[in-house]
C-alpha positions in Angstrom: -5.4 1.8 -30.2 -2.2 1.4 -32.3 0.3 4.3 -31.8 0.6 6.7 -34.8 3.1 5.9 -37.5 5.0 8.5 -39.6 5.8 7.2 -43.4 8.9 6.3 -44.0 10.3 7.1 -40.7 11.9 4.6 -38.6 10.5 2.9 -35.7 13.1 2.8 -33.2 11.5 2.2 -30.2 10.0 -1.6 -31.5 12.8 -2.1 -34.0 15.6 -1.1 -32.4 14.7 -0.6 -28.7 12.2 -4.5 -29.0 9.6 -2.4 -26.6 5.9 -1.7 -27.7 5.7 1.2 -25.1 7.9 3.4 -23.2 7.7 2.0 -19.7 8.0 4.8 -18.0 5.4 7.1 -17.5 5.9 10.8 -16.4 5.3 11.6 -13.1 4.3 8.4 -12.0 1.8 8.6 -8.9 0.6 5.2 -7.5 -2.8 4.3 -8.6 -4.0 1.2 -6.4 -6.5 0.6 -9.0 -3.8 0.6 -11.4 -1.0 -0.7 -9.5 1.4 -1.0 -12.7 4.6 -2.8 -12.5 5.5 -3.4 -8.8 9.0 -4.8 -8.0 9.3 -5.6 -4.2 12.8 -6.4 -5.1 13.5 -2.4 -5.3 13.2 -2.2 -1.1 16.0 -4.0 -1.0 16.6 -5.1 3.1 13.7 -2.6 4.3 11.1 -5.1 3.0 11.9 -7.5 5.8 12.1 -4.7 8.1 8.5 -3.9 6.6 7.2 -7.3 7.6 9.2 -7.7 10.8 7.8 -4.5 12.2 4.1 -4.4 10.9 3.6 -8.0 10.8 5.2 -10.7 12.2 6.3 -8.7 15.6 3.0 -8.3 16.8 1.7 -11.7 16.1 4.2 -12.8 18.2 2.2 -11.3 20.8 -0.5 -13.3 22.5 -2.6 -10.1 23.4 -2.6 -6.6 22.3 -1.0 -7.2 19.0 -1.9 -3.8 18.2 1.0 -1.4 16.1 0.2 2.6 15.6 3.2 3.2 13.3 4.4 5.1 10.0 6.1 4.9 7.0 8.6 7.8 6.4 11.0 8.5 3.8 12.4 11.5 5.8 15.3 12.2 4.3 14.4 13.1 0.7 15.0 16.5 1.2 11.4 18.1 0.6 9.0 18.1 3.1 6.4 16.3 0.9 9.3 12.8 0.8 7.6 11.8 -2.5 8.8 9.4 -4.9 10.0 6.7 -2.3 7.1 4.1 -2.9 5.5 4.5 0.4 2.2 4.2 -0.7 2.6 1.4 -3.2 4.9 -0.7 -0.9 1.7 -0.5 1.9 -1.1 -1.5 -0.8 0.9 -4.1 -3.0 2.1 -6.1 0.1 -1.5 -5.5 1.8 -2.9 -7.2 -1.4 -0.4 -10.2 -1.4 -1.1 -10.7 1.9 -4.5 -10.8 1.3 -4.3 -12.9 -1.3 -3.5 -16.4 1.0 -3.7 -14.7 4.7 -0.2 -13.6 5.1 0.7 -17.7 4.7 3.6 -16.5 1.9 5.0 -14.1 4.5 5.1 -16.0 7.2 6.9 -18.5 5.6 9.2 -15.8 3.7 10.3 -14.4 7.5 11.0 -17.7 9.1 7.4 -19.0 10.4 7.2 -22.7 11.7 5.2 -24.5 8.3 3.2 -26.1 11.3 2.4 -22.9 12.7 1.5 -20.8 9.8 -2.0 -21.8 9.3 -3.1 -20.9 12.7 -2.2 -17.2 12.3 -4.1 -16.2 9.3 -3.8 -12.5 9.0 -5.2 -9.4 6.7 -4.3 -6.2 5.7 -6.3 -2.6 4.1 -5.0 0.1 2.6 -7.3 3.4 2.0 -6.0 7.4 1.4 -8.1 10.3 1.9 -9.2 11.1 -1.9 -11.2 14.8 -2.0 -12.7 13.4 -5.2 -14.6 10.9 -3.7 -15.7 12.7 -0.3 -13.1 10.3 1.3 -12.2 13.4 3.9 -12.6 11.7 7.5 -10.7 9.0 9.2 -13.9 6.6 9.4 -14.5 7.3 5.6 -11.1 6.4 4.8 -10.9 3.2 6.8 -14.4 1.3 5.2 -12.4 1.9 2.0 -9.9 -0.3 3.7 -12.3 -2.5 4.5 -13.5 -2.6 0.8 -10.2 -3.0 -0.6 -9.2 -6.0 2.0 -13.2 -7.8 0.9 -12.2 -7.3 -3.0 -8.9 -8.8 -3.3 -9.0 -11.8 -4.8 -6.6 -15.1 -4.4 -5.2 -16.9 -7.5 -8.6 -18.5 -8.1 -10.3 -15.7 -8.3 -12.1 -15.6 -5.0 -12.6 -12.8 -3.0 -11.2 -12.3 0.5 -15.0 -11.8 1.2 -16.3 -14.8 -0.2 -13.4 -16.8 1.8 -14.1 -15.6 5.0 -17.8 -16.8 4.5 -16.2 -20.2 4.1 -14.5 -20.2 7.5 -17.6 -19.1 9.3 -19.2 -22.0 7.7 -17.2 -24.4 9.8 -18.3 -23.2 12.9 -20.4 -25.3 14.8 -23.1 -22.8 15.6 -23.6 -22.0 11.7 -26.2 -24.3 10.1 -24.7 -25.6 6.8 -28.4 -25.5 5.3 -28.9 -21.9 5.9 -25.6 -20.6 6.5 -26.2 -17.0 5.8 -28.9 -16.2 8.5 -26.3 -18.4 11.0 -23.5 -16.3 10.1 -25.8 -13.4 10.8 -26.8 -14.7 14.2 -22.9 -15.7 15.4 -22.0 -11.9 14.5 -25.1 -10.4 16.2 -23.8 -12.3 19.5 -20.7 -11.7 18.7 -21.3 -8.1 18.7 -23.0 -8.3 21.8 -19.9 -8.9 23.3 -18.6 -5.4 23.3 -19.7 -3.3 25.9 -17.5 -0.5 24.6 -19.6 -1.2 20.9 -22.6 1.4 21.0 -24.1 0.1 17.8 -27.5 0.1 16.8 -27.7 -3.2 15.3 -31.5 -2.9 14.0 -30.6 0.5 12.1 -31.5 0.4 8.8 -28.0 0.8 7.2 -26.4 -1.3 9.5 -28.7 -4.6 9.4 -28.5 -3.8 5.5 -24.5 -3.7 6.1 -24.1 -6.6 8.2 -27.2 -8.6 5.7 -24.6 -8.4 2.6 -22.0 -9.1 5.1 -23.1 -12.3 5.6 -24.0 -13.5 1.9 -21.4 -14.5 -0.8 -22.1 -11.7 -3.3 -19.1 -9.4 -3.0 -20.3 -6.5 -5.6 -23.4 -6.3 -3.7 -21.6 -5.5 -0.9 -19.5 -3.5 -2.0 -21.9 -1.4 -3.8 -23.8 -1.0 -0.5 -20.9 0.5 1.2 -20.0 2.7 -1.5 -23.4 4.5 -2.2 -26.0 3.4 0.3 -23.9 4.5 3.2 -24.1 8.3 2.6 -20.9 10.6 2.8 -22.0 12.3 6.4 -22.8 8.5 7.8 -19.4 7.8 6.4 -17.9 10.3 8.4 -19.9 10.0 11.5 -20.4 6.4 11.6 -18.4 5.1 9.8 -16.1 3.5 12.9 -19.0 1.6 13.0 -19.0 -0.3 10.3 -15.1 -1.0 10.1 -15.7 -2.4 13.6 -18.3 -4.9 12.4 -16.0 -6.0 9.5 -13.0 -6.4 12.1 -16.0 -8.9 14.6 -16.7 -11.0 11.5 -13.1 -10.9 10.6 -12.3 -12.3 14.5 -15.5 -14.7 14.1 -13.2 -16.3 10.8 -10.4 -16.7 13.1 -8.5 -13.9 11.6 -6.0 -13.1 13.8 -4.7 -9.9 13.0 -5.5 -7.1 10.3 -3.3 -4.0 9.7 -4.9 -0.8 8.0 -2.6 1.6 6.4 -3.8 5.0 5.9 -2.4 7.2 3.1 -1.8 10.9 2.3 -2.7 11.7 5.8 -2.0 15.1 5.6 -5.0 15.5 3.2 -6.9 14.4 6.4 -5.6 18.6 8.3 -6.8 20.2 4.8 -10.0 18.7 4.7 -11.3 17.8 7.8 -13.7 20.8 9.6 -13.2 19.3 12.7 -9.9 18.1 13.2 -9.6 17.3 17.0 -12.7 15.7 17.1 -11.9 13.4 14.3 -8.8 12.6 16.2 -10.4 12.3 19.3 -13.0 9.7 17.6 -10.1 8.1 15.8 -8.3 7.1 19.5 -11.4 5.9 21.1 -11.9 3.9 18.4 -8.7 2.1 17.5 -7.1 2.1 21.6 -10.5 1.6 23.2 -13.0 -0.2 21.6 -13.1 -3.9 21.3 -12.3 -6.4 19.2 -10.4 -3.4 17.1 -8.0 -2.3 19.7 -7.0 -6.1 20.3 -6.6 -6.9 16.4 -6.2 -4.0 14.7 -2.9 -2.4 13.6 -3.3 1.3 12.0 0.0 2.4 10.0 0.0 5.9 8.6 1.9 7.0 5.6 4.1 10.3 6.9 6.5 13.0 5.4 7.8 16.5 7.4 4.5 18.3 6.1 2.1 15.4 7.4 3.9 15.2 10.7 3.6 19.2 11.2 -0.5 19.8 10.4 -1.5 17.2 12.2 1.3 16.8 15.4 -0.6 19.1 17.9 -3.7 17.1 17.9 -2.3 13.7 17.9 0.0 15.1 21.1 -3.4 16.4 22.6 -5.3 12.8 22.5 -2.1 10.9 23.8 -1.3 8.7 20.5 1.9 7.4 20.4 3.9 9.4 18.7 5.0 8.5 15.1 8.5 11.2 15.0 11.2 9.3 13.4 13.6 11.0 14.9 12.6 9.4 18.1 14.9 6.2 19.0 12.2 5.0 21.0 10.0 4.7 18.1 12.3 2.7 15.6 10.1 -0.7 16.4 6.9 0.9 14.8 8.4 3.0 11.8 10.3 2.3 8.9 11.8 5.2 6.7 12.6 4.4 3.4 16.1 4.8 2.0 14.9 4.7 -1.7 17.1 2.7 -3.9 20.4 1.9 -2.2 22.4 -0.2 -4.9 22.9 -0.6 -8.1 21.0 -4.3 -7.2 18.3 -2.9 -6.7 17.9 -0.4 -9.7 18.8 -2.9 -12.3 16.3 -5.1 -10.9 13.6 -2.5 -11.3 14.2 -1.1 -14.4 14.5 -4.6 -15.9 11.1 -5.6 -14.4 9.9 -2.5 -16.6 11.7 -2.9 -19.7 10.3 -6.5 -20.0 6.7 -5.7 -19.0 7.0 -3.7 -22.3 8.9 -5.7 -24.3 7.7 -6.9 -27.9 6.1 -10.2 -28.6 9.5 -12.5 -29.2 12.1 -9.8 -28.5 15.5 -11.5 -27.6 17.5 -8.1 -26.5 21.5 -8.7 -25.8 20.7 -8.4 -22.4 18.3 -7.3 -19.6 18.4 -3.8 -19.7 18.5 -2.9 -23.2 18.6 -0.5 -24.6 20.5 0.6 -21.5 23.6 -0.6 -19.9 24.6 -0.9 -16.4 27.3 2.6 -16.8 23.9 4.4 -17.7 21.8 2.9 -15.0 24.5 4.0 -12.6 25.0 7.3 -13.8 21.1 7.6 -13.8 21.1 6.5 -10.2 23.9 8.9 -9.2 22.2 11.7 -11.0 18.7 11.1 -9.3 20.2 10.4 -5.5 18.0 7.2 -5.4 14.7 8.3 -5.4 12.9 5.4 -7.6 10.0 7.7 -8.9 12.5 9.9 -10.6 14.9 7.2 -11.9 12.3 5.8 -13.3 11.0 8.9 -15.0 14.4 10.0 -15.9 15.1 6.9 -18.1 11.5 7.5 -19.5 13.0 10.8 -20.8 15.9 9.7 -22.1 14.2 6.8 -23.8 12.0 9.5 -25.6 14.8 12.1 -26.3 16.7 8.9 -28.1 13.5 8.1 -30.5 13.4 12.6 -31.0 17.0 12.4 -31.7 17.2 9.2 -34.5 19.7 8.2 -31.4 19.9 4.6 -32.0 22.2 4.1 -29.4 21.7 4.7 -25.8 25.1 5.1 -23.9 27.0 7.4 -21.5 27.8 9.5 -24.0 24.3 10.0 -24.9 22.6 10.5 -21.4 25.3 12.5 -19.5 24.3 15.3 -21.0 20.6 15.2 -20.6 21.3 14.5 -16.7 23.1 18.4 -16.5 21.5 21.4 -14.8 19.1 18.9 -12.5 17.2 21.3 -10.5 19.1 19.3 -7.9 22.8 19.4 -9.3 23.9 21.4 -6.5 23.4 18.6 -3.5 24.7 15.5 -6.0 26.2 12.8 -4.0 29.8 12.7 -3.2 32.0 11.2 -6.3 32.9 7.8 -4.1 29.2 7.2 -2.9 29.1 3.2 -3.2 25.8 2.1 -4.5 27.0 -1.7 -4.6 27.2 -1.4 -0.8 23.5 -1.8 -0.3 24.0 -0.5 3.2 24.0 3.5 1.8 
């Protein structure tokens, strides 16, 4: 629908501004099903560290390649850490991964051109959401699961659909009736696993593994979504993610990392918490083929670490404390935006995803500069979420005001009294040094 116009009044934000929208939205919250702009640029040196350490680390292992790691931002000074881009940095790269099996990456990092095809690779992302009765770490995890078999490539294909074309170039499947041979190579597959005490012959599980094994991804995915039943979900639902991760392994899938948000919805919700956790260790460090092949990476913040530290000490998982040296190979914190680099780049990215049809602005940022980008920066200690938001305000205080131009003169003011003011950042902080 076409935004309201007032008679006579002038429309800044096309006319002068060239954008058909504000870009940014208040109190932005990550929405993996609508991702919005996502500038990978903005984690500056931390996004290798991100692939070095979840990635390309453990498949340099021939065995075991399993990680149980977090990402922090630890020192945003609330116990929450929000507005860091944790949770959109673990589902945007998961989905460009999936997108050509980690091939880009691999490449990106330094990966022999030879080699790459032989270490395809996969990644999930899934969050405990009370809306949707997503309140265990089984339930949480066949989300994963859906969101690795719905990503599509460039074509339009479906992870789900390209795995089924992998397994048809195994010798044992029949190319005349693939689907029942796929079926059959998983079943033996399964059989495998001593540790796997699944009932294959159940009635959600042979429907499970039936769709599985056929090209119709919806179907699928409706299956998992409403004929496997919240309470199955929650106390079976291991199962099925271990399933996935066979038929993953019979496509020669190498690796897959699942990264778990909002964990600390997981202590609120849960009624029984060290079982849960209990179930959760026997099934990702002692049940085959996950514990081989399977990475689990947990999104974490001061609060999540504290409701949920005694039971994790209690079932002997490694520990995810950043503070712990011993621990840097398996967590990254993030710093938030360290330069002025980096913050140009992402509001740029924004300003053009809105800009009019045929706009030619003077330069990138327009209508801001780089003195009001800095100052914005300064102001909001580099968190991105709220440098984002605070040009979004200042953007709409200019079109309120009739304030056709947008300088320092303009915004200092508006960034006074921050709820924050009294912790700013020392007058010679240096945010061209991208090393903060």
């Amino acid at each position: 629908m076409a935004p309201l116009r007032l008679k006579d009044a002038p429309d800044l934000l096309r006319e002068e501004f060239l954008l058909h929208d504000n870009p940014f939205r208040s109190s932005q919250i990550y929405n993996p099903d609508q991702p919005g702009t996502y500038v990978r640029e903005m984690y500056g040196k931390q996004l290798d560290e991100f692939h070095q350490k979840f990635f390309l680390l453990p498949l340099q292992k021939e065995t075991n390649r399993q990680v149980i790691g977090a990402v922090w931002s630890s020192h945003a000074g609330n116990a929450l850490g929000k507005g860091y881009g944790k949770s959109m940095l673990m589902a945007e790269e998961s989905r460009l991964i999936n997108q050509d099996f980690g091939a880009a990456i691999l490449s990106r990092m330094g990966a022999d051109e030879g080699d790459i095809p032989n270490y395809p690779f996969l990644s999930g992302y899934c969050s405990f959401v009370t809306g949707r009765e997503v309140k265990s770490f089984p339930a949480a995890l066949l989300d994963a699961v859906i969101f690795i078999l719905e990503t599509r490539n460039a074509d339009g294909v479906t992870v789900h659909r390209r795995l089924l074309e992998r397994l048809t170039e195994r010798d044992d499947v029949d190319a005349d009736y693939p689907s029942e041979s796929i079926r059959q190579a998983l079943w033996n597959e399964l059989r495998r696993y001593s540790g796997l005490s699944i009932q294959l012959t159940h009635k959600t599980v042979a429907g499970f593994i039936d769709r599985l094994c056929h090209n119709d991804t919806d179907d699928l995915v409706h299956f998992i979504k409403s004929e496997i039943g919240p309470r199955i979900k929650a106390s079976q639902g291991f199962n099925f993610v271990h399933i996935f991760n066979a038929f993953a392994r019979l496509a020669k899938i190498v690796y897959i990392a699942y990264f778990v948000d909002q964990v600390e919805n997981f202590a609120k919700w849960a009624r029984q918490q060290e079982r849960d956790v209990k179930i959760l260790r026997e099934s990702i460090c002692q049940t085959s083929p996950t514990a081989e092949m399977c990475s689990f990476i947990f999104q974490m913040h001061i609060s999540a670490q504290q409701e949920i530290e005694d039971w994790w000490k209690n079932e002997h998982l490694p520990s995810l404390d950043y503070q712990k040296p011993i621990n840097k190979t398996r967590i990254i914190d993030l710093k938030g935006l360290t330069s002025i680099k980096e913050a140009t780049m992402l509001a740029s990215r924004y300003l053009n995803a809105s800009r009019i049809n045929g706009a030619r602005p003077a330069n990138e940022l327009h209508p801001f500069n780089k003195d009001v980008i800095e100052a914005v920066l300064k102001a909001r200690k580099g968190n991105p979420r709220e440098f984002l938001e605070t040009l979004g305000y200042i953007l709409d205080t200019a079109i309120s005001e009739k304030e056709r131009r947008i300088d320092l003169g303009f915004v200092e003011p508006l960034l006074a009294n921050h709820e924050d003011d009294e912790e700013t950042m020392d007058d010679d902080e240096d945010f061209d040094n991208e090393e903060r």
